[in-house]
LUMZATI-902900 format. One record per atom (N, C-alpha, C, O): x, y, z; chain; atom name; residue number from 1. Coordinates in steps of 0.05 Angstrom, whole numbers. Layout:
BEGIN
R       px       py       pz   chain   name   resi
R        X        Y        Z       A     CA    NUM
...
//
This chain:
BEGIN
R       px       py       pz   chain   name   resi
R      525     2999     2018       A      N      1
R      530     2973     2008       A     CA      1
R      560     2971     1999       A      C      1
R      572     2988     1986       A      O      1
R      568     2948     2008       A      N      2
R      601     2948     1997       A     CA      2
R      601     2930     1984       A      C      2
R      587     2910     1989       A      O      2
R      622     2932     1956       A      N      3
R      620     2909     1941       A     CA      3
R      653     2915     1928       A      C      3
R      670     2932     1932       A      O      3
R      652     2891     1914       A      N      4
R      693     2893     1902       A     CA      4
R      682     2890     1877       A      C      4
R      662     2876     1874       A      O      4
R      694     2901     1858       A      N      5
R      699     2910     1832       A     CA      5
R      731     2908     1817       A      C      5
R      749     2924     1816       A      O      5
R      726     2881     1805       A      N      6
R      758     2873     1790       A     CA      6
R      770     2893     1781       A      C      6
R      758     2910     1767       A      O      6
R      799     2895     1789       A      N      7
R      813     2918     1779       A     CA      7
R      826     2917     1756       A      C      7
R      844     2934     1755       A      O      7
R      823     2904     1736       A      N      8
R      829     2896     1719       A     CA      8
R      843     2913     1697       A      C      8
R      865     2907     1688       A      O      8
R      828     2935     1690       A      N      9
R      834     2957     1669       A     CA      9
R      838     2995     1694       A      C      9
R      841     3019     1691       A      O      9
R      838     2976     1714       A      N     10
R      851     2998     1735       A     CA     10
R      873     3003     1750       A      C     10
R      871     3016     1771       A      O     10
R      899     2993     1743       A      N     11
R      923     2994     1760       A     CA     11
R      928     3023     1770       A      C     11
R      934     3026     1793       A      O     11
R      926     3046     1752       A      N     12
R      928     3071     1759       A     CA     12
R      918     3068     1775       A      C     12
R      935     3060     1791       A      O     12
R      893     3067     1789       A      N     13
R      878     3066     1808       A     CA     13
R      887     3055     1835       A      C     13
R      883     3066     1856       A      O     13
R      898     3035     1831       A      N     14
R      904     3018     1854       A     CA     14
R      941     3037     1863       A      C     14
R      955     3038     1883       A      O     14
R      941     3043     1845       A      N     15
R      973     3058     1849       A     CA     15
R      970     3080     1861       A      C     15
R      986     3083     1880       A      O     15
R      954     3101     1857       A      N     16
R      941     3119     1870       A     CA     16
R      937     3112     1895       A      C     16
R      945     3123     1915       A      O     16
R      926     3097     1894       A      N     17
R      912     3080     1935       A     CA     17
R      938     3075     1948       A      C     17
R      939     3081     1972       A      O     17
R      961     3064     1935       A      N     18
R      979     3048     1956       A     CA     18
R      993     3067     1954       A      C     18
R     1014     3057     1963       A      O     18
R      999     3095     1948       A      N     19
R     1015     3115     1963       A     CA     19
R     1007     3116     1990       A      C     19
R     1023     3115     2008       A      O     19
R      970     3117     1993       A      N     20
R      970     3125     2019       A     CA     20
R      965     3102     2039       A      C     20
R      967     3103     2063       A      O     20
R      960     3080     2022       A      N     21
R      972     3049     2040       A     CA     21
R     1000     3055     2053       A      C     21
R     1005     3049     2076       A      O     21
R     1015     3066     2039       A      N     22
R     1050     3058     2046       A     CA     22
R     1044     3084     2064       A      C     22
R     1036     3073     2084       A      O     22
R     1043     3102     2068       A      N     23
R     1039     3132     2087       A     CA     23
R     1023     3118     2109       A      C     23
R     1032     3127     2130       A      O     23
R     1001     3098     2116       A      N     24
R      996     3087     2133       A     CA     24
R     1009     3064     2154       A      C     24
R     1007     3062     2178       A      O     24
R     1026     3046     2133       A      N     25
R     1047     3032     2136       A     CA     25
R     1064     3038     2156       A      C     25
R     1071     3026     2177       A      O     25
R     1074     3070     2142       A      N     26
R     1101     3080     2152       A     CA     26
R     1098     3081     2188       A      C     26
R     1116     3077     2205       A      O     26
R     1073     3086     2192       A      N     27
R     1074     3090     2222       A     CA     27
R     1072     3071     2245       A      C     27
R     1068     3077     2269       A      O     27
R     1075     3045     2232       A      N     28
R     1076     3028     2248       A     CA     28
R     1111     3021     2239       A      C     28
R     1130     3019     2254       A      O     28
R     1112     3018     2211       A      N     29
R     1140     3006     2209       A     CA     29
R     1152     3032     2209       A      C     29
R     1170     3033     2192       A      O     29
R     1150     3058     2224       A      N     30
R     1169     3074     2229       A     CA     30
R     1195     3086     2201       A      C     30
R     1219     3089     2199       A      O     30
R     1175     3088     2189       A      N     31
R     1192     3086     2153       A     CA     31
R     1189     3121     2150       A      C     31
R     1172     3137     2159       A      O     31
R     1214     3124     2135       A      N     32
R     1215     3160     2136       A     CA     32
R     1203     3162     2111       A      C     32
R     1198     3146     2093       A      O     32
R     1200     3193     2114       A      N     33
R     1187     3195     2083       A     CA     33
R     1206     3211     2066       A      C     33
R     1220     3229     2075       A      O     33
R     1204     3204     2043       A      N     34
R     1228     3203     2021       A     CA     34
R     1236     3243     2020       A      C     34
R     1222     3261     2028       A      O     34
R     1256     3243     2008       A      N     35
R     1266     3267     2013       A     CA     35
R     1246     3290     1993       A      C     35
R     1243     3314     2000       A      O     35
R     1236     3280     1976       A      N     36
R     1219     3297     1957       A     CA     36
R     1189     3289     1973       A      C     36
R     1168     3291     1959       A      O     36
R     1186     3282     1994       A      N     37
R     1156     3290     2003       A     CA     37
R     1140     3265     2005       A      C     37
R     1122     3263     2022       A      O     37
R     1146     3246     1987       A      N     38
R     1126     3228     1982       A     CA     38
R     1132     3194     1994       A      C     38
R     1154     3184     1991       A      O     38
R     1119     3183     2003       A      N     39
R     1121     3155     2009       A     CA     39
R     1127     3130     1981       A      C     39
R     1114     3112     1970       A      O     39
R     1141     3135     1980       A      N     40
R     1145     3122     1945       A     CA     40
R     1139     3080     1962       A      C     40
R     1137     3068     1983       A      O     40
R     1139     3076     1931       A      N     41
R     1148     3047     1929       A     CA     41
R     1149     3042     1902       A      C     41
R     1143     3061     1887       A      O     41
R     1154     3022     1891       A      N     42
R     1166     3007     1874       A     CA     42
R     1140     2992     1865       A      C     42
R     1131     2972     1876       A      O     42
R     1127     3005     1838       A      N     43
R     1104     3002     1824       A     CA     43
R     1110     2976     1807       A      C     43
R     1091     2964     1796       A      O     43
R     1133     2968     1806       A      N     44
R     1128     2942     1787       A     CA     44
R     1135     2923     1814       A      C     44
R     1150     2905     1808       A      O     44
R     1131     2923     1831       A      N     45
R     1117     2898     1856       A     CA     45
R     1088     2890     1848       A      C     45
R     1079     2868     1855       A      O     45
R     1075     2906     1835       A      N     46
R     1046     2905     1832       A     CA     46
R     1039     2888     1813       A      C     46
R     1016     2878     1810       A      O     46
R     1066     2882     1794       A      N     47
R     1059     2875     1759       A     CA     47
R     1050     2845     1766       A      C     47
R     1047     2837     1743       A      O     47
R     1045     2828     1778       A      N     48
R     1036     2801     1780       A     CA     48
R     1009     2804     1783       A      C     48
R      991     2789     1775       A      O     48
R     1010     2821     1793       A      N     49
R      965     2826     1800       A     CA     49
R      954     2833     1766       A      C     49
R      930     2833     1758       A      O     49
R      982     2840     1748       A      N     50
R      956     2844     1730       A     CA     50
R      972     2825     1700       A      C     50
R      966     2828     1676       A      O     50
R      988     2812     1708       A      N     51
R     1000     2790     1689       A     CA     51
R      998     2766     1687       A      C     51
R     1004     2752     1668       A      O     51
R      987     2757     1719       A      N     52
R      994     2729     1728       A     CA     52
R      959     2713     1730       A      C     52
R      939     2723     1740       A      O     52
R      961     2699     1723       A      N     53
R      925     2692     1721       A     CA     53
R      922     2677     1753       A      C     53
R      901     2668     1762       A      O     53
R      933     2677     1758       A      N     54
R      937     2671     1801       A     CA     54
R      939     2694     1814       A      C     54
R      948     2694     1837       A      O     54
R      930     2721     1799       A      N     55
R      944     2741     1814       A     CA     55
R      910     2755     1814       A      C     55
R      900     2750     1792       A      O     55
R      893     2769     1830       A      N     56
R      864     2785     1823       A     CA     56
R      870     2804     1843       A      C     56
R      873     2798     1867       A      O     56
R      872     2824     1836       A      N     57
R      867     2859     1844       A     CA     57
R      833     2854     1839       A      C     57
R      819     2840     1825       A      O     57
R      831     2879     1866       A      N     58
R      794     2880     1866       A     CA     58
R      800     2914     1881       A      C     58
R      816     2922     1898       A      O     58
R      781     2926     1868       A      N     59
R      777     2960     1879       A     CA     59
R      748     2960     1906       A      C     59
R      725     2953     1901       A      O     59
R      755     2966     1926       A      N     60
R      733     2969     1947       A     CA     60
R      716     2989     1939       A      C     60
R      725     3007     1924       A      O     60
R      684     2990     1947       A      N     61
R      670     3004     1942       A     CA     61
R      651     3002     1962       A      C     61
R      640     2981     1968       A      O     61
R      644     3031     1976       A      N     62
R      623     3039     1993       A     CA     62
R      604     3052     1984       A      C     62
R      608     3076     1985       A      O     62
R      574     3043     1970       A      N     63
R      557     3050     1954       A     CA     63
R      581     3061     1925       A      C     63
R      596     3044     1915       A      O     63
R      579     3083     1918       A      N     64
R      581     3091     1889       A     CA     64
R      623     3108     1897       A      C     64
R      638     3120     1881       A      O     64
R      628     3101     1928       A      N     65
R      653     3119     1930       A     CA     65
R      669     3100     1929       A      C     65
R      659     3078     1933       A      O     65
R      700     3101     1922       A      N     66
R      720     3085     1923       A     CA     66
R      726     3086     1951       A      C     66
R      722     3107     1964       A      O     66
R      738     3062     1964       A      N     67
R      742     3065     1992       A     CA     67
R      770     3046     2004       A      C     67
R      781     3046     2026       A      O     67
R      777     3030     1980       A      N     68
R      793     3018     1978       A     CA     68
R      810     2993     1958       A      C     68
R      802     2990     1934       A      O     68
R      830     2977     1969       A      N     69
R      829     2957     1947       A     CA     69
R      837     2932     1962       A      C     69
R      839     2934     1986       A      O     69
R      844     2898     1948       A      N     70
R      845     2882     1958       A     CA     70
R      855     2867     1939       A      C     70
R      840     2859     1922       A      O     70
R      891     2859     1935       A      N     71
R      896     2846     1926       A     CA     71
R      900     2819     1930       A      C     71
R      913     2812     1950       A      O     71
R      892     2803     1916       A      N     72
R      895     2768     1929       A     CA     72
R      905     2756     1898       A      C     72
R      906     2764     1875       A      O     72
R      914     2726     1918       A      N     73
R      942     2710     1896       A     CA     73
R      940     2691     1905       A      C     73
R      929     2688     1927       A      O     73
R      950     2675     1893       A      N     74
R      962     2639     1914       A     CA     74
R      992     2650     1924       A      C     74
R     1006     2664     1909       A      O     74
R      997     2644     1940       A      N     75
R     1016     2651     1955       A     CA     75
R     1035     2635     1940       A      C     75
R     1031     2612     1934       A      O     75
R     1061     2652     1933       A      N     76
R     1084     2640     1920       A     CA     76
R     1100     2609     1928       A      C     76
R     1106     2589     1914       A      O     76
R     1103     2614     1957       A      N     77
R     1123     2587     1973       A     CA     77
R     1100     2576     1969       A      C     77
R     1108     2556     1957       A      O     77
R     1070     2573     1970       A      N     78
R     1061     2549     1981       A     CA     78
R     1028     2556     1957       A      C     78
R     1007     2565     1964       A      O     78
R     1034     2550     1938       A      N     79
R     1012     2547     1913       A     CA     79
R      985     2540     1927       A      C     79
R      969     2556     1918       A      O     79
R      975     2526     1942       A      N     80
R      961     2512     1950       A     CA     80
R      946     2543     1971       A      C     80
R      923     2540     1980       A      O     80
R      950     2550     1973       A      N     81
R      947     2578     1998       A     CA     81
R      934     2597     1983       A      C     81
R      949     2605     1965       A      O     81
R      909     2610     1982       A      N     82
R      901     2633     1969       A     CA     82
R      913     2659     1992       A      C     82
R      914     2651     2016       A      O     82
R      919     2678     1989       A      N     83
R      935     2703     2003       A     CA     83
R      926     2731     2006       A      C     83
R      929     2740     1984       A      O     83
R      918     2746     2019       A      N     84
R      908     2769     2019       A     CA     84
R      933     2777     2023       A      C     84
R      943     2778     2045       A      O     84
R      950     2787     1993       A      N     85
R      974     2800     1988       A     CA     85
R      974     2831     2000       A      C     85
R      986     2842     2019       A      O     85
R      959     2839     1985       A      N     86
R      960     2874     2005       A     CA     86
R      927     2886     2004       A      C     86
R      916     2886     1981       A      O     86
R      912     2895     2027       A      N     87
R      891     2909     2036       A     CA     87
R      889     2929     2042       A      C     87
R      903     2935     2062       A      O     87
R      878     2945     2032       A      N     88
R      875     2976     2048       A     CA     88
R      850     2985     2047       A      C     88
R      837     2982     2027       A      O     88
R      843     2992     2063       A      N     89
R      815     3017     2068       A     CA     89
R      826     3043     2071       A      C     89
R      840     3050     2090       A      O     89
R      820     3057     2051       A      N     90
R      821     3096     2058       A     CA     90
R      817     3097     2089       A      C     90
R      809     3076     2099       A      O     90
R      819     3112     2102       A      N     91
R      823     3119     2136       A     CA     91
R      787     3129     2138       A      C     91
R      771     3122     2156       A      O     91
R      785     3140     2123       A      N     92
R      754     3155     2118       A     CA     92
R      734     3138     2131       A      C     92
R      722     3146     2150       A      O     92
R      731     3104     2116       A      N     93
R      716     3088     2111       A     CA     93
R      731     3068     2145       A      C     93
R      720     3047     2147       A      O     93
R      741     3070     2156       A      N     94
R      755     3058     2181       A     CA     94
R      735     3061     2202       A      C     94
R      729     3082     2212       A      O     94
R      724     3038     2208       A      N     95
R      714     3033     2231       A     CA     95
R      682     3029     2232       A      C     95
R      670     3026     2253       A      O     95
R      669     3030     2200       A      N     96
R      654     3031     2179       A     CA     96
R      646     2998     2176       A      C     96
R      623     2994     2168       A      O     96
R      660     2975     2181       A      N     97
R      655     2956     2174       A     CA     97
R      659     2947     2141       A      C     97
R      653     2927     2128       A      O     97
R      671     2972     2135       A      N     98
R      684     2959     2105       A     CA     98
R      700     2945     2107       A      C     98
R      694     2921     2103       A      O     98
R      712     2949     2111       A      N     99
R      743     2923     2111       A     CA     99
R      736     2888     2116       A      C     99
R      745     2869     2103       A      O     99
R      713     2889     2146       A      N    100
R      706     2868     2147       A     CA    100
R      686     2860     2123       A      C    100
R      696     2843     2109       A      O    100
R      660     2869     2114       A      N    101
R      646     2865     2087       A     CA    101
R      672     2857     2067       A      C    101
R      674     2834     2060       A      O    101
R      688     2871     2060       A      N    102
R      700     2866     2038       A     CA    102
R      717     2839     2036       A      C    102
R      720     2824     2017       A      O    102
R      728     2839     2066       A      N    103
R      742     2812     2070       A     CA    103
R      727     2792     2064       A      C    103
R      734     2771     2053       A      O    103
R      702     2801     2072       A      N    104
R      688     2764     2072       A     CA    104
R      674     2764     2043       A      C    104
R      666     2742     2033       A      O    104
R      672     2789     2028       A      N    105
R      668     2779     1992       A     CA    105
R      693     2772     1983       A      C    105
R      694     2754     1967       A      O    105
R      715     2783     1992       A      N    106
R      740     2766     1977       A     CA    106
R      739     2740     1982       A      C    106
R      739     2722     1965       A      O    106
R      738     2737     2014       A      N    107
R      746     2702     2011       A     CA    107
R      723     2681     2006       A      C    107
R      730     2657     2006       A      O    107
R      691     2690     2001       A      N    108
R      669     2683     2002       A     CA    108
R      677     2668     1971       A      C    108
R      675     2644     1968       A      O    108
R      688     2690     1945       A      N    109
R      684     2674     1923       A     CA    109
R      713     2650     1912       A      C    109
R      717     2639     1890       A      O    109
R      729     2649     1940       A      N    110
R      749     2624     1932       A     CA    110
R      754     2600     1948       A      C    110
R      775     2588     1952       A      O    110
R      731     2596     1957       A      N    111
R      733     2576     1976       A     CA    111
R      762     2556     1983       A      C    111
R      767     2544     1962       A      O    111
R      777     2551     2001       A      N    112
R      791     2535     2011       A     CA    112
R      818     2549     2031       A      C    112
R      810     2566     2047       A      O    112
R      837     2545     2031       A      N    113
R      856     2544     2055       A     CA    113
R      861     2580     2039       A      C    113
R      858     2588     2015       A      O    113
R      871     2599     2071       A      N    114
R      874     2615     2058       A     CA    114
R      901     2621     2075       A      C    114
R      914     2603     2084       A      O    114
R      911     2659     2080       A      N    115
R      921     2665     2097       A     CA    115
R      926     2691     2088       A      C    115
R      925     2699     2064       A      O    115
R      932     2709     2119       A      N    116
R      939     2729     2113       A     CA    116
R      959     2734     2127       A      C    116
R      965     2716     2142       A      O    116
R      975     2752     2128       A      N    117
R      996     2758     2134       A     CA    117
R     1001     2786     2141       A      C    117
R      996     2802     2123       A      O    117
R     1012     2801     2169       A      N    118
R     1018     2819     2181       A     CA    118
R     1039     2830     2191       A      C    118
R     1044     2818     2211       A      O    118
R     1057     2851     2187       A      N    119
R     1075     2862     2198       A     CA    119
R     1075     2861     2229       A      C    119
R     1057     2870     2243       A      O    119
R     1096     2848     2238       A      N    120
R     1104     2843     2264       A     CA    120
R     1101     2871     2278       A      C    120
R     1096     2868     2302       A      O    120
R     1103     2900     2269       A      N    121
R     1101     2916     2283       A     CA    121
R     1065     2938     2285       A      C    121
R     1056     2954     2302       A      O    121
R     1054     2928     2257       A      N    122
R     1027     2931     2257       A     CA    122
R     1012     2927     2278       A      C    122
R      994     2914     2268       A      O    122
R     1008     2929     2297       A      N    123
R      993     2917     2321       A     CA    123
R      962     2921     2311       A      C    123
R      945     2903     2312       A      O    123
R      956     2946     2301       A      N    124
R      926     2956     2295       A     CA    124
R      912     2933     2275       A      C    124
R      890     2923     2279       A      O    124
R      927     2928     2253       A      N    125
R      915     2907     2228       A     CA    125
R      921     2879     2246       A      C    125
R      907     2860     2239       A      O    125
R      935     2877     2261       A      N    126
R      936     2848     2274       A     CA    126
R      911     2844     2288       A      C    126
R      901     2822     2291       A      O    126
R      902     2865     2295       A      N    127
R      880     2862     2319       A     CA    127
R      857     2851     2303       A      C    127
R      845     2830     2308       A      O    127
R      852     2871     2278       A      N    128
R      832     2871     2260       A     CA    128
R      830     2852     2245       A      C    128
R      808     2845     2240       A      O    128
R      854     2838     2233       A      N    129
R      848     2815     2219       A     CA    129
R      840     2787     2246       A      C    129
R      822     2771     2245       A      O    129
R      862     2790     2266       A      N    130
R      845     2768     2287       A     CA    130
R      813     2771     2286       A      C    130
R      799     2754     2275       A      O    130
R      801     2794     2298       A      N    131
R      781     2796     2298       A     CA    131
R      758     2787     2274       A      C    131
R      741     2770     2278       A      O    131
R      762     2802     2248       A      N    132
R      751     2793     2222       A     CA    132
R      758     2760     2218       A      C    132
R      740     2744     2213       A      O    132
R      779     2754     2220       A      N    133
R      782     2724     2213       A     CA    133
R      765     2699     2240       A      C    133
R      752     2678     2237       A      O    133
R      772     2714     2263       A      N    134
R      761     2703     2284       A     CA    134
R      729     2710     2276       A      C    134
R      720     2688     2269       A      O    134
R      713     2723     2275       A      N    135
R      686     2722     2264       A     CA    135
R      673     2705     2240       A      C    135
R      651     2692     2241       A      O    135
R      691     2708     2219       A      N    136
R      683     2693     2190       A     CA    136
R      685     2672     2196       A      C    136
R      663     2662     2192       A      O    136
R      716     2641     2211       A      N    137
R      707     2620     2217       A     CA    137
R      700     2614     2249       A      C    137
R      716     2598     2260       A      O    137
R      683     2622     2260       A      N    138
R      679     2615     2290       A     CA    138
R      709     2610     2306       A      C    138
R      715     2594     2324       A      O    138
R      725     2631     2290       A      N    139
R      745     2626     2322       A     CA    139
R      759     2597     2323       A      C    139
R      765     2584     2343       A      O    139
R      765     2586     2284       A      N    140
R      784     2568     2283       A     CA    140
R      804     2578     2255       A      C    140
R      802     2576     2231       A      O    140
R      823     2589     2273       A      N    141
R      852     2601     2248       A     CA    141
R      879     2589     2266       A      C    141
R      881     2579     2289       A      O    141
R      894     2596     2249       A      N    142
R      917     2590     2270       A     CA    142
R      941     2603     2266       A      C    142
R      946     2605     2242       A      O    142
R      960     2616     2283       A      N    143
R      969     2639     2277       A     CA    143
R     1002     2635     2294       A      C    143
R     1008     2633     2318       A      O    143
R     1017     2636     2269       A      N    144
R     1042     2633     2278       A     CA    144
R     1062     2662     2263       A      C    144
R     1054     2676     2245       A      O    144
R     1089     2666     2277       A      N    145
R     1107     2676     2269       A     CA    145
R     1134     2666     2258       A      C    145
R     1155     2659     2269       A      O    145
R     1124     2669     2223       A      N    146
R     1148     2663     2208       A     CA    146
R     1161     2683     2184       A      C    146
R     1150     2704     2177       A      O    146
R     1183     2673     2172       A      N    147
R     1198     2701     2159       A     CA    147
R     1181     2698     2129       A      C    147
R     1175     2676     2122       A      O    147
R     1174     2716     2116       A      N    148
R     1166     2731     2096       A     CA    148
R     1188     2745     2070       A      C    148
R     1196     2768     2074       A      O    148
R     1195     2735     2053       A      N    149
R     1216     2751     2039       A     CA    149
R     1251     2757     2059       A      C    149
R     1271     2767     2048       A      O    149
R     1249     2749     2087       A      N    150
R     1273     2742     2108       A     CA    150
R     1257     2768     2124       A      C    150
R     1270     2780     2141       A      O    150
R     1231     2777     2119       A      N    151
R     1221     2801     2140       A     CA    151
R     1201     2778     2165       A      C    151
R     1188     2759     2157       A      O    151
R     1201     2782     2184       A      N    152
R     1184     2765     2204       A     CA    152
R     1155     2778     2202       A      C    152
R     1154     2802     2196       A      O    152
R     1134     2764     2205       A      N    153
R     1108     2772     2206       A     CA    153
R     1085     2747     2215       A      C    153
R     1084     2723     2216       A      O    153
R     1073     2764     2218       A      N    154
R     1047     2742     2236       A     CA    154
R     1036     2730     2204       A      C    154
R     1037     2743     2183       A      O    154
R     1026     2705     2207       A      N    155
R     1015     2687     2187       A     CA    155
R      996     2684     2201       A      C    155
R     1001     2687     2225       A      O    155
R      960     2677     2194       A      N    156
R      931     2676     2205       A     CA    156
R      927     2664     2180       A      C    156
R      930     2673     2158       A      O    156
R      920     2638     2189       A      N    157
R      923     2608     2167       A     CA    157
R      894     2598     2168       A      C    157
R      892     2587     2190       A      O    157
R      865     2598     2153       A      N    158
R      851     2595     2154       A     CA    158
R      830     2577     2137       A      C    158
R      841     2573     2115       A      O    158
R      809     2566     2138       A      N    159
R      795     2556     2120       A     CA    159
R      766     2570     2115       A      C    159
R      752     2583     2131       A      O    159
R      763     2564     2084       A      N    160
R      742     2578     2074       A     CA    160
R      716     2561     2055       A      C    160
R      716     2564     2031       A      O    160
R      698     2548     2068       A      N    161
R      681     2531     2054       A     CA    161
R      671     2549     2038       A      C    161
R      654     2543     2021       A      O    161
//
């Protein structure tokens, strides 16, 4: 059974996870790994998921194991937009049908316009969010390429009754 669990009193948690989000990252966006070993990033990117009352961190769960996380927001440029800011599934749980379960409890409890957004060089999560999004509304999203922070990436623009 997969279910999401507010991350509320868990950021350690979620900080832990996106080392190996960004180590998954790296191999599509071809990103080196830092001279002491580790895939770093910049932990106060995170501080809106747990300051901003538009901001909900959620921890993935496959029965009783951690398996991932799922942060969502209203999208900054466009308030009106709920956002699947950053997703990850552990590699473990891949191919498992978590990711899709979890997608559709995130966007199940906020009904209306959503979107997600993909690294232009991701090809693997492009496929998978087409697919998952193309399943959840019968194959009506719409999917353009625009800049992100001045980075280009696929936008998958959707609705959620």
């Amino acid at each position: 059974m997969i279910s999401l669990k507010p991350a509320t009193h868990d950021r350690h948690i979620v900080e832990n996870l996106f080392r190996y989000y960004v180590y998954d990252l790296a191999e599509s966006g071809k990103w080196p790994c830092g001279s002491d070993g580790n895939y770093g990033f910049n932990a106060s990117l995170l501080d809106p998921h747990w300051s901003r009352d538009d901001h909900w961190p959620y921890l993935i769960y496959h029965g009783d194991e951690l398996a991932g996380f799922c942060l969502i927001r209203r999208y900054p440029n466009h308030l009106e937009l709920y956002d699947i800011d950053q997703f990850f599934i552990l590699r473990r749980f891949k191919g498992m049908g978590v990711g899709k379960e979890a997608f559709r409890l995130a966007v199940s409890m906020r009904p209306g316009l959503w979107q997600t957004r993909v690294m232009l060089e991701n090809t693997g999560a492009l496929t998978f969010w087409r697919s998952v999004i193309g399943q959840f509304t019968g194959g009506i999203f719409a999917e353009s390429v625009l800049p992100d922070d001045d980075l280009p990436m696929h936008f998958i623009l959707y609705e959620v009754d």
